[in-house]
VEXLOKE-507559 format. One record per residue (C-alpha): residue number from 1; residue in one letter; x, y, z. Coordinates in Angstrom, 1 decimal. Example, Ala and Ser with C-alpha at 12.3 -4.5 7.8 and 13.67 -1.06 7.14 Angstrom:
BEGIN
NODE;nr;rest;X;Y;Z
NODE;1;A;12.3;-4.5;7.8
NODE;2;S;13.7;-1.1;7.1
//
This chain:
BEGIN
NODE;nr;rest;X;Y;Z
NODE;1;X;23.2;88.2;68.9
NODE;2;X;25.1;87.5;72.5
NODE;3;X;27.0;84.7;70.2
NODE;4;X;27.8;87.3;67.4
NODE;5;X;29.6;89.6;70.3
NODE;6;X;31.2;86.9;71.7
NODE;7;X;32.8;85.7;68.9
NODE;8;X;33.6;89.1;67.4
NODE;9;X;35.5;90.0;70.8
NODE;10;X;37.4;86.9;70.9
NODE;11;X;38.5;87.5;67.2
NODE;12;X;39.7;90.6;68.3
NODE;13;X;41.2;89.8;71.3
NODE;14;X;43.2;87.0;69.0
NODE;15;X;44.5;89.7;66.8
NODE;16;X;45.4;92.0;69.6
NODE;17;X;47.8;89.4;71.3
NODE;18;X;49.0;88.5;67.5
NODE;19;X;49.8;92.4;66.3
NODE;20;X;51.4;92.2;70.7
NODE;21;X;53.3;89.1;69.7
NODE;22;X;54.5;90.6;66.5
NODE;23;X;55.7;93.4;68.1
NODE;24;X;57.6;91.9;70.6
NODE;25;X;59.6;89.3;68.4
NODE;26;X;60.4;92.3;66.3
NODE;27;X;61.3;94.3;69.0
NODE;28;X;63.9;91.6;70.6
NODE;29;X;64.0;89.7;66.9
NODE;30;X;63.1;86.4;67.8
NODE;31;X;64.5;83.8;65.2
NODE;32;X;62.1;81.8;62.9
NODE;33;X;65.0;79.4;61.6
NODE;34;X;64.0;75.9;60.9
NODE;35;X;66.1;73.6;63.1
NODE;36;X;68.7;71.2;61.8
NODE;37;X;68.9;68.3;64.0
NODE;38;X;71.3;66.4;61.6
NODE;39;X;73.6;69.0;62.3
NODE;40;X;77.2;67.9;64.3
NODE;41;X;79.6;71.4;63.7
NODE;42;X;79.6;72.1;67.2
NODE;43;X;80.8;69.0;68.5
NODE;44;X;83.2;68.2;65.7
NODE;45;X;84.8;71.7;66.1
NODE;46;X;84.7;71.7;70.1
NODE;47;X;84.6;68.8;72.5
NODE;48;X;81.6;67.9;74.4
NODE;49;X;80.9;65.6;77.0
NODE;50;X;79.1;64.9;80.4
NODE;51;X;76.9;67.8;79.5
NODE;52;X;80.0;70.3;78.8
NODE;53;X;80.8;71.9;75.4
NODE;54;X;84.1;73.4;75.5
NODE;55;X;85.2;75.7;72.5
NODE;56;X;88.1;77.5;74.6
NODE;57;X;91.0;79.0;73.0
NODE;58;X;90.5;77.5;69.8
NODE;59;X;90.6;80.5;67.6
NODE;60;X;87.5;80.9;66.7
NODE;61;X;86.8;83.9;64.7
NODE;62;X;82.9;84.1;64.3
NODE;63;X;79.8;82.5;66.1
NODE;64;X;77.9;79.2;65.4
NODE;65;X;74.7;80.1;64.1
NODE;66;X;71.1;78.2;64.6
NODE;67;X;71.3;75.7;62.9
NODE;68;X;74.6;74.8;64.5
NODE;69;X;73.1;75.1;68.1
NODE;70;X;70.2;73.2;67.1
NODE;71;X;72.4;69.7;66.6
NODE;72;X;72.8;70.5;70.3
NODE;73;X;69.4;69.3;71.0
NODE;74;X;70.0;65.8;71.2
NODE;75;X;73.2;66.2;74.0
NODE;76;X;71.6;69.0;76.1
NODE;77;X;74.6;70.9;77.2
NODE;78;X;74.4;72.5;80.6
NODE;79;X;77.7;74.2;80.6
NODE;80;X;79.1;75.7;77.4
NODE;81;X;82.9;77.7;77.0
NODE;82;X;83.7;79.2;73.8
NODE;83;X;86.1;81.7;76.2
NODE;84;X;89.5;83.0;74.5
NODE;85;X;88.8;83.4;71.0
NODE;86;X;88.2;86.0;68.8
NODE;87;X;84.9;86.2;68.3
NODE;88;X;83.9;90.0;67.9
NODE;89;X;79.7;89.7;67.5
NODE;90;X;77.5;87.1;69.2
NODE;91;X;74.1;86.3;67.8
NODE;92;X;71.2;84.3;68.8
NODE;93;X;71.5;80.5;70.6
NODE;94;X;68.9;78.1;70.1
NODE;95;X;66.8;76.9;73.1
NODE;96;X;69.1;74.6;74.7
NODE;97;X;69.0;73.5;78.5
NODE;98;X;72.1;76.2;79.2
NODE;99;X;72.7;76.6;82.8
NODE;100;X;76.3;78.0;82.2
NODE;101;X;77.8;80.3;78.9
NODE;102;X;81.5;81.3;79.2
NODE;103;X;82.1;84.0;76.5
NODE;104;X;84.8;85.4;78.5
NODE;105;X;88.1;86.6;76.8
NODE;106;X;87.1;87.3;73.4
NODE;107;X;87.1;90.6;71.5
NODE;108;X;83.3;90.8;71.8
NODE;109;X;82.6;94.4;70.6
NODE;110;X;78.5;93.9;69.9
NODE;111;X;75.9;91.5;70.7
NODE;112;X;72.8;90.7;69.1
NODE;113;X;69.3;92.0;71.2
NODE;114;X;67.4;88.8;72.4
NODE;115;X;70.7;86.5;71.9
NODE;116;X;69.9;84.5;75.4
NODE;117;X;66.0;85.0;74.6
NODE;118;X;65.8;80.8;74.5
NODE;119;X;68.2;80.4;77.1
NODE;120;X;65.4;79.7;80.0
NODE;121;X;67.7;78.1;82.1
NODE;122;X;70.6;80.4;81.9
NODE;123;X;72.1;81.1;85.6
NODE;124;X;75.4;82.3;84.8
NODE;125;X;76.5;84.6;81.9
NODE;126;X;80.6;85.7;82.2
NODE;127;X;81.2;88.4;79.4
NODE;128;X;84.4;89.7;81.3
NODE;129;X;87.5;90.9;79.2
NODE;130;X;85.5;92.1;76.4
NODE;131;X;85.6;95.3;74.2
NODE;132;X;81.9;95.9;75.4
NODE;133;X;80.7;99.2;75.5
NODE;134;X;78.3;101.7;76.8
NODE;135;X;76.4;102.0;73.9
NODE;136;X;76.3;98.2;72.9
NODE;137;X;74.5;96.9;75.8
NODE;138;X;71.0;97.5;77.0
NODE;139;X;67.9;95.6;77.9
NODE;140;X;67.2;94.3;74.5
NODE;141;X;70.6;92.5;74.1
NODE;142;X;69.3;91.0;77.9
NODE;143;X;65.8;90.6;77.2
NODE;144;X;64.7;87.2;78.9
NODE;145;X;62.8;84.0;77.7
NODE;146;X;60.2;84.5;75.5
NODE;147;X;56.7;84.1;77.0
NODE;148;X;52.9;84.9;75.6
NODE;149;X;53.2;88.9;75.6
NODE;150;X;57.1;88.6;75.4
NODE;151;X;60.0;88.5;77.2
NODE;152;X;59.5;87.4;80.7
NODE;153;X;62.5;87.2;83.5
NODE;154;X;65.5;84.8;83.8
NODE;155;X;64.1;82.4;86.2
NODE;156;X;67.3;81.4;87.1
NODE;157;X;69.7;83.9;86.7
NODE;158;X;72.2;84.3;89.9
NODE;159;X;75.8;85.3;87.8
NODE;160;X;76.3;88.2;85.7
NODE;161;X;80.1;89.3;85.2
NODE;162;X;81.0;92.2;82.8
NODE;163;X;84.6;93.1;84.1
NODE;164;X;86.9;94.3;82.3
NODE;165;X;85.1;95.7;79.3
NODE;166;X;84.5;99.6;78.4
NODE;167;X;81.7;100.5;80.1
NODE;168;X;81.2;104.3;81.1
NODE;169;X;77.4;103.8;82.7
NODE;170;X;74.6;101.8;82.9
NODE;171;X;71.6;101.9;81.4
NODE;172;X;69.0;102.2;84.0
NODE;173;X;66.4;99.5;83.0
NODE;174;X;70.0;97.2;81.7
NODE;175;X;68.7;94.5;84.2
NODE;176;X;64.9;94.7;83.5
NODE;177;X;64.9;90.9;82.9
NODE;178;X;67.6;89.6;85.6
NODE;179;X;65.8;91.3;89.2
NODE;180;X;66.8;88.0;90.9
NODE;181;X;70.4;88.5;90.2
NODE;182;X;72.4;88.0;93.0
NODE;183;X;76.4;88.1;91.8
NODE;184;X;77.5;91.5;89.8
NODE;185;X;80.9;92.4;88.8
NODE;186;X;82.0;95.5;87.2
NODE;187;X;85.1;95.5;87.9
NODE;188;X;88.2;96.7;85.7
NODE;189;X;85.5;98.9;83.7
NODE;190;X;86.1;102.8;83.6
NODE;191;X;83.4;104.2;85.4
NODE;192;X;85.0;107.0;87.1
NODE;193;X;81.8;108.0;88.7
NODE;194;X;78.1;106.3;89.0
NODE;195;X;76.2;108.7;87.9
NODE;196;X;72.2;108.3;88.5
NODE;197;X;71.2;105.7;86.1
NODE;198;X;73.9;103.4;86.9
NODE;199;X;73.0;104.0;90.7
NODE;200;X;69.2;103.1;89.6
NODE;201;X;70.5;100.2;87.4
NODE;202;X;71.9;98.8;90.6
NODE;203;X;69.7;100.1;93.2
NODE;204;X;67.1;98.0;91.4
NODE;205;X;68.8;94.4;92.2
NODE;206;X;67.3;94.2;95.9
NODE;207;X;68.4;90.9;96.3
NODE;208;X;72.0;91.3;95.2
NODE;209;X;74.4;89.4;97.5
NODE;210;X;77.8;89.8;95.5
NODE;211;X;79.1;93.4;94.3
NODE;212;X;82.4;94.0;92.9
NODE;213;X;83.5;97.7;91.6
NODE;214;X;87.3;96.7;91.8
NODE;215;X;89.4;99.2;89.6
NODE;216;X;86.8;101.1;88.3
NODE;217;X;88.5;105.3;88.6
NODE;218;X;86.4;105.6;91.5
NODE;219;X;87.0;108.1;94.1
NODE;220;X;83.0;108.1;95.9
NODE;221;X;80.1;106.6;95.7
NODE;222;X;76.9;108.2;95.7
NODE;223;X;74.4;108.3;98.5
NODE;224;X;71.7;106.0;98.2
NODE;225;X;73.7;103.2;96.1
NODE;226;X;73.4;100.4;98.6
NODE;227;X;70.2;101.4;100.5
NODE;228;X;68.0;98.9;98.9
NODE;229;X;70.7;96.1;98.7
NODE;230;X;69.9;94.9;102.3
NODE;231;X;70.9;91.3;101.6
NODE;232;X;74.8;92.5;100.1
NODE;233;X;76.9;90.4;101.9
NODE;234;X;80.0;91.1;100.1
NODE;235;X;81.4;93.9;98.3
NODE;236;X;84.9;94.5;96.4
NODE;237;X;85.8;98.8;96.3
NODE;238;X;89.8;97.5;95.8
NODE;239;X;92.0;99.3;93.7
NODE;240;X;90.0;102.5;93.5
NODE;241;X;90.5;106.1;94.2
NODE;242;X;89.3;107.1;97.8
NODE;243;X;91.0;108.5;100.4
NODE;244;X;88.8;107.8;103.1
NODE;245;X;86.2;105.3;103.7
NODE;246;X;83.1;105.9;101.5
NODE;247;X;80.5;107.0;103.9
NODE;248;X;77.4;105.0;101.3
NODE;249;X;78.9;101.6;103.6
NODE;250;X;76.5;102.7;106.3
NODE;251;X;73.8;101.6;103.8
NODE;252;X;75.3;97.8;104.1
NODE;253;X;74.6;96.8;107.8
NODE;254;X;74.8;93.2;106.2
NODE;255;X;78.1;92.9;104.8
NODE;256;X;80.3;90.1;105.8
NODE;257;X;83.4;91.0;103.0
NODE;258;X;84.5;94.0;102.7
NODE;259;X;87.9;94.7;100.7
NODE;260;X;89.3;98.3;100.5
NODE;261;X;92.6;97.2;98.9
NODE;262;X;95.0;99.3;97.4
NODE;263;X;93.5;102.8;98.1
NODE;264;X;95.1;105.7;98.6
NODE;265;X;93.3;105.9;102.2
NODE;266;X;95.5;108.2;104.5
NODE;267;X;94.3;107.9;108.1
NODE;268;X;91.9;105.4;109.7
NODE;269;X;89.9;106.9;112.6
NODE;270;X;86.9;106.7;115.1
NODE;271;X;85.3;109.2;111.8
NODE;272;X;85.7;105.8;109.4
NODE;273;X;82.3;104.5;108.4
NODE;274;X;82.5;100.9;109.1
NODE;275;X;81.0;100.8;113.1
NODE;276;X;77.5;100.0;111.8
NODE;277;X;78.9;97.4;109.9
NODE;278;X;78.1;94.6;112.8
NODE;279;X;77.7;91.4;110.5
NODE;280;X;81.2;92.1;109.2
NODE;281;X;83.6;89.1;109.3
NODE;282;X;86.4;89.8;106.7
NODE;283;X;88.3;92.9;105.9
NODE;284;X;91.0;93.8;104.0
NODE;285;X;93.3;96.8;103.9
NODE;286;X;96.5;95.8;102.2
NODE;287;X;98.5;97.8;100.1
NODE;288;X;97.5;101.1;101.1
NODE;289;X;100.2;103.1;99.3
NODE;290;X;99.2;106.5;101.7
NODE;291;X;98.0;104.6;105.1
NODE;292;X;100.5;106.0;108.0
NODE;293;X;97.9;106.3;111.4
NODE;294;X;95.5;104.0;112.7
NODE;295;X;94.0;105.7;115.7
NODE;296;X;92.1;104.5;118.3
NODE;297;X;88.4;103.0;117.8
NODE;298;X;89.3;103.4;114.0
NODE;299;X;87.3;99.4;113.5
NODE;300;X;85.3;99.7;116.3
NODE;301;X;82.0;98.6;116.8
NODE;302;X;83.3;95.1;114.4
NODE;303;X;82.6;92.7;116.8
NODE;304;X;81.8;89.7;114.2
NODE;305;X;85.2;90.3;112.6
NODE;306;X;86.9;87.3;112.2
NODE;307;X;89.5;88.0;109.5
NODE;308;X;91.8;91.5;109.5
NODE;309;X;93.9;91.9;106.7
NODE;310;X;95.8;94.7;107.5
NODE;311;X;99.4;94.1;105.7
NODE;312;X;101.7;95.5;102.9
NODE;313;X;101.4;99.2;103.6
NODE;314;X;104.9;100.6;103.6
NODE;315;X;103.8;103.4;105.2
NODE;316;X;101.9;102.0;108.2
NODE;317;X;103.9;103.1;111.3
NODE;318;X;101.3;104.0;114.1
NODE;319;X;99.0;101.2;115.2
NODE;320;X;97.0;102.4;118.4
NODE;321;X;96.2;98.7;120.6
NODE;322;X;93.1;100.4;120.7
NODE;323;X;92.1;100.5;117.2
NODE;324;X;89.6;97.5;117.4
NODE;325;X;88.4;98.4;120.4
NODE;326;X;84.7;99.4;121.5
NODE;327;X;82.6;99.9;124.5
NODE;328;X;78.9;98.9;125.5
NODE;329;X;76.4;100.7;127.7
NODE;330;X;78.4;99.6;130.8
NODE;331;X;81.5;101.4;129.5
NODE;332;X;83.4;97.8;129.2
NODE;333;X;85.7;97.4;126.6
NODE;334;X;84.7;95.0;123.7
NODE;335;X;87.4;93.1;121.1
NODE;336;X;86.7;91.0;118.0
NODE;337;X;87.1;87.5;118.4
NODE;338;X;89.6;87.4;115.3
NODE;339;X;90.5;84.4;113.8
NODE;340;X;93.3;85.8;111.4
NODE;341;X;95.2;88.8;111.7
NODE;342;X;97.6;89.7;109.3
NODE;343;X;99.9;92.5;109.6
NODE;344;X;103.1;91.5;108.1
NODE;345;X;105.1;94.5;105.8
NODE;346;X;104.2;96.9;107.0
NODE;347;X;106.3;99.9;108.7
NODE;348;X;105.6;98.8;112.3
NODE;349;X;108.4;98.6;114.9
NODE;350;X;106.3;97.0;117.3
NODE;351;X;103.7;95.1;118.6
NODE;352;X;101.4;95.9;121.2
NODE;353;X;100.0;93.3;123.5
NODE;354;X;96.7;95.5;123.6
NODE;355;X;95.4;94.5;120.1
NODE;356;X;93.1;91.4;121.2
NODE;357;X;91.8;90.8;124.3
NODE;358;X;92.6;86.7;123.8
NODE;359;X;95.6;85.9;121.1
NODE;360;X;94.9;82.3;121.5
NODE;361;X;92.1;82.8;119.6
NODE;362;X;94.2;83.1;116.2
NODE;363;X;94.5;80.5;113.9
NODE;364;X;96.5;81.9;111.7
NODE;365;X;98.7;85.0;111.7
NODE;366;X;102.0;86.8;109.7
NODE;367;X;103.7;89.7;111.6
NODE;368;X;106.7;89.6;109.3
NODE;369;X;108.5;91.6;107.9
NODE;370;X;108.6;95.2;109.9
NODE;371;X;111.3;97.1;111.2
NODE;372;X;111.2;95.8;115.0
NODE;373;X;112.5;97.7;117.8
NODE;374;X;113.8;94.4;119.7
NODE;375;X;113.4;96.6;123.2
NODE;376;X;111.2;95.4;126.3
NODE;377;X;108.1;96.6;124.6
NODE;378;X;108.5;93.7;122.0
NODE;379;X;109.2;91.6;125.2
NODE;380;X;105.6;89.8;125.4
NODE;381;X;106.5;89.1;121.5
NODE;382;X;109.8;87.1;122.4
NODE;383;X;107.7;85.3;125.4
NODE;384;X;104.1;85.0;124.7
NODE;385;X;103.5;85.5;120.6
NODE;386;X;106.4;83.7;119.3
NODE;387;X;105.4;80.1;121.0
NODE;388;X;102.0;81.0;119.8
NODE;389;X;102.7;81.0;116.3
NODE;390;X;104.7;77.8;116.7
NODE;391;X;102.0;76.2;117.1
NODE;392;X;99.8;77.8;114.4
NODE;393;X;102.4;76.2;111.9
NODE;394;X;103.9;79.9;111.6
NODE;395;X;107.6;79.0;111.4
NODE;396;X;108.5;80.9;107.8
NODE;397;X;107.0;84.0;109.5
NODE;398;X;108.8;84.0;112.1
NODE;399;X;112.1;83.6;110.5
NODE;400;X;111.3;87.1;109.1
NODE;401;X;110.4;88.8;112.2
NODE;402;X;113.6;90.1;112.5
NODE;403;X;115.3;92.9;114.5
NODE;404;X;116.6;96.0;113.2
NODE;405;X;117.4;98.0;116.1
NODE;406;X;119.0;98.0;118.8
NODE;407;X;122.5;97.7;117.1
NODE;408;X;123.6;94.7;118.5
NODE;409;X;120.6;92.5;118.4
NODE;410;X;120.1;94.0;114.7
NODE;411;X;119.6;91.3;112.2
NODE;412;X;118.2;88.3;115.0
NODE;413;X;114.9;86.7;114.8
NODE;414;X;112.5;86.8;117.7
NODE;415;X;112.4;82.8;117.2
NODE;416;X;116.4;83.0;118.3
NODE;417;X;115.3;85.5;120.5
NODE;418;X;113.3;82.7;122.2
NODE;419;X;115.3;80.3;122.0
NODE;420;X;118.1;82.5;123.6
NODE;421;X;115.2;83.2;126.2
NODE;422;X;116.8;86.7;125.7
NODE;423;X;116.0;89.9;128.4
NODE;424;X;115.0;92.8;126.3
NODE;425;X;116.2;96.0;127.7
NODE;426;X;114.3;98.9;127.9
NODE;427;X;114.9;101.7;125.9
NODE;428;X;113.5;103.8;128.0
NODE;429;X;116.6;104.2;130.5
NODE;430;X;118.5;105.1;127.4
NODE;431;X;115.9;107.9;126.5
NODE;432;X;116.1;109.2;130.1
NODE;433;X;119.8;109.6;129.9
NODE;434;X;119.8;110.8;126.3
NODE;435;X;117.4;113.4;127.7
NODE;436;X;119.7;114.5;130.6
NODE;437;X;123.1;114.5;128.4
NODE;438;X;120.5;116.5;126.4
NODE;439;X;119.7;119.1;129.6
NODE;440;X;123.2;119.5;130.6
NODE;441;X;124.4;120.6;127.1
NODE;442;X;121.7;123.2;127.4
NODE;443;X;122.6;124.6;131.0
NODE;444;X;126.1;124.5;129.7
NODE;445;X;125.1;126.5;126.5
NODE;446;X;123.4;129.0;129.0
NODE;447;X;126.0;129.6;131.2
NODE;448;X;128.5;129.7;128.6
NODE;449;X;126.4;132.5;127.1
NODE;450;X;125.8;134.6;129.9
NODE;451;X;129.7;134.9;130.9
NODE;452;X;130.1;135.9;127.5
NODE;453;X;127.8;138.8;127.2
NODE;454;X;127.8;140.2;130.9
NODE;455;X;130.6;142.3;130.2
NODE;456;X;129.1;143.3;127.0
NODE;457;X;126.0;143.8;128.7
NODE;458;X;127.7;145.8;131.5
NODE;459;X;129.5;148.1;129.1
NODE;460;X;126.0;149.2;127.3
NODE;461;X;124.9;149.9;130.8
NODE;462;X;127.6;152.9;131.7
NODE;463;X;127.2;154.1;128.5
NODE;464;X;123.5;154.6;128.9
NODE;465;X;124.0;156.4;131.8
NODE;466;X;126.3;158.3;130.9
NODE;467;X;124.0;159.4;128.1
NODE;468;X;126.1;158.3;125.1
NODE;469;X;122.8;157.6;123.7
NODE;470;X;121.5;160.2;123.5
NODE;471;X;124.0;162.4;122.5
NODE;472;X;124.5;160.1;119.5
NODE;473;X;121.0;160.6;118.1
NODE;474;X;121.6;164.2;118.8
NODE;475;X;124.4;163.8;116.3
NODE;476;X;127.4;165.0;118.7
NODE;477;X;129.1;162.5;120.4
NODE;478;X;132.0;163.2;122.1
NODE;479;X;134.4;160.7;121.5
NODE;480;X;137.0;161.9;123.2
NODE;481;X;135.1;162.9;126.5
NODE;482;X;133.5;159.3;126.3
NODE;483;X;136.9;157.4;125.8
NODE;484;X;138.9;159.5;128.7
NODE;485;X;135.4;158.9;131.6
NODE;486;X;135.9;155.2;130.3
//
């Protein structure tokens, strides 16, 4: 009786995971093709060798099919590039020992569900430059390896790029089968805001290293985006729409690459949200079309920053020395150890000594290119700075560090400067006497005015006491009477 049970549970349990099994390879539409081994189309179409199958840019219009993949079997490609051609659907790939699939720059427009199901391997998948859309990606089209129950995740999978497609959101469960994925880019995709299943479809890749959102419309981010991604090192916000610093960055306390890059960011201040970003060794800031101020403890609190990139803002003329700085307990002022520091075209028409607290720490350095005030605030550059970059190789930088005031140093290099061992003067003696020529032409302009209208003023006087006044908003003035006591 025991034995009767047993074996009517088992059969049922069988059929359970059968009508499961069904249901899955329906559900992600798992391919029953028998294989082809005889079959060559691949290789006599594109070239492989040394494990690589490249198909680039050779105007393919649709994708090899099963069979095709299947007289793969025998080479076992690792990497495989059918990039630049114009294939508009992608379907199903045979279980091949793919570590790499380039299907960048096509016109994809749809993609099969379950087409990288046999892919077990798979660790980077570039569908960047694509006509993908909203609509034609969800968890289906990245369901992973098939396993007893179904799908099961990409054991592997570290590289996912969809840039530059049409994507408006993100499904929320889009990376149900890719948790381990650490590089995502999204960049060039019109997003325009992440609204809260994109945010979750993120939120959900914990150990995420690599985020890029370049030129997505964006002008914030929403709170809560990068709290579980405690192990981003680098991010990519460039070419976006804010025009201050996002505050969500206080979520990344792990960051090491930060770029802000062509941004129509205003103002950087002590208010910017970047002083709990301690870890941080690279930042850029170029091209901010808007950027005029940089006040004082605007990066402070950086004190792992190695590289500033801080150049091409045309607007950029206010750079306080004390922008890097910060203080500790003791109140002692605290500088970045940079490395690199670029400030080069920018609208600067000096710089100060204060910046770093040790300039022979830079290896490299451009501070070319900006309308220099050659007075004796630039001195230090002419002494100190320009033997400095000598010896960084800097020579073409220098050759464009050029004066344009005053007048008759306009047009010199501070390398001829140096060589010339040329005495800046001061411009301040010439703003002090600018400033008396400017006094005396106002005493003048007072005294001039006050022997003008004393007699005028004296005049009024005698009339008022004689009550001229008052007879004339009486109405009878006597004209005569007035004229002949005058």
């Amino acid at each position: 009786m025991v034995s009767c049970k047993l074996l009517s549970f088992s059969a049922f349990f069988v059929l359970s995971v059968s009508v499961k099994l069904s249901v899955t390879q329906v559900d992600v539409g798992t391919d029953t093709t028998s294989p082809d081994p005889l079959s060559t189309t691949i290789c006599t179409t594109c070239s492989c060798a040394d494990g690589v199958v490249n198909c680039m840019n050779l105007n393919l219009t649709t994708f090899f099919e099963i069979p095709d993949w299947d007289g793969l079997k025998d080479f076992k490609p690792l990497s495989v590039n059918l990039s630049q051609n114009s294939i508009t659907h992608i379907s199903r790939i045979s279980k091949l020992p793919i570590r790499e699939l380039n299907l960048s720059n096509c016109d994809i427009q749809t993609i099969e569900d379950g087409s990288f199901i046999y892919l077990e391997d798979l660790a980077i998948l570039d569908l960047s430059n694509n006509k993908i859309s909203t609509s034609a990606i969800n968890k289906k089209v990245f369901a992973g390896p098939l396993g007893i129950l179904g799908p099961v995740n990409f054991k592997n999978m570290q590289y996912l790029s969809l840039a530059n497609n049409d994507l408006h959101s993100l499904a929320q469960d889009l990376f149900l089968f890719m948790p381990d994925l650490l590089h995502l880019d999204l960049s060039d995709n019109p997003l325009a805001f992440i609204d809260q299943v994109t945010m979750g479809a993120i939120s959900d890749l914990k150990y995420l290293r690599e985020l890029r959102l370049s030129n997505c419309e964006l002008e914030t981010l929403p709170d809560g985006l990068l709290r579980r991604q405690r192990k981003l090192r680098r991010l990519d916000l460039s070419n976006n729409r804010f025009t201050t610093i996002p505050a969500v960055l206080k979520e990344a306390p792990s960051l090491v690459y930060l770029n802000l890059d062509r941004t129509p960011i205003q103002t950087l201040d002590s208010s910017a949200s970047l002083g709990n970003l301690t870890k941080l060794q690279e930042l850029s800031l170029s091209r901010l079309s808007r950027l005029q101020n940089v006040s004082a403890g605007a990066l402070a609190g950086l004190g792992d920053l190695v590289i500033l990139r801080m150049n091409y803002n045309p607007r950029l003329t206010n750079l306080d020395p004390d922008f890097l700085v910060s203080k500790n307990e003791d109140d002692e002022e605290l500088w970045p150890n940079l490395r690199e520091l670029y400030l080069n075209n920018n609208n600067l028409s000096t710089i100060d000594s204060g910046i770093l607290d040790n300039w022979k720490e830079l290896v490299a350095a451009d501070f070319s290119t900006n309308p220099f005030i050659c007075d004796c605030k630039n001195q230090w550059v002419v002494d100190v700075l320009v033997p400095l970059l000598v010896t960084m190789s800097a020579n073409s930088t220098i050759n464009n560090m050029v004066c344009k005031k005053p007048a008759e140093l306009k047009g010199l290099t501070f390398g001829q400067l140096n060589e010339a061992s040329k005495t800046l003067v001061c411009s301040e003696a010439e703003s002090i006497t600018e400033v008396q020529v400017s006094n005396m032409a106002i005493i003048l302009g007072i005294m001039i005015g006050i022997v003008v209208t004393f007699p005028m003023v004296l005049v009024l006087v005698l009339l008022w006491r004689r009550g001229f006044f008052s007879r004339l908003r009486e109405g009878k003035p006597d004209y005569d009477e007035e004229a002949e006591d005058l």
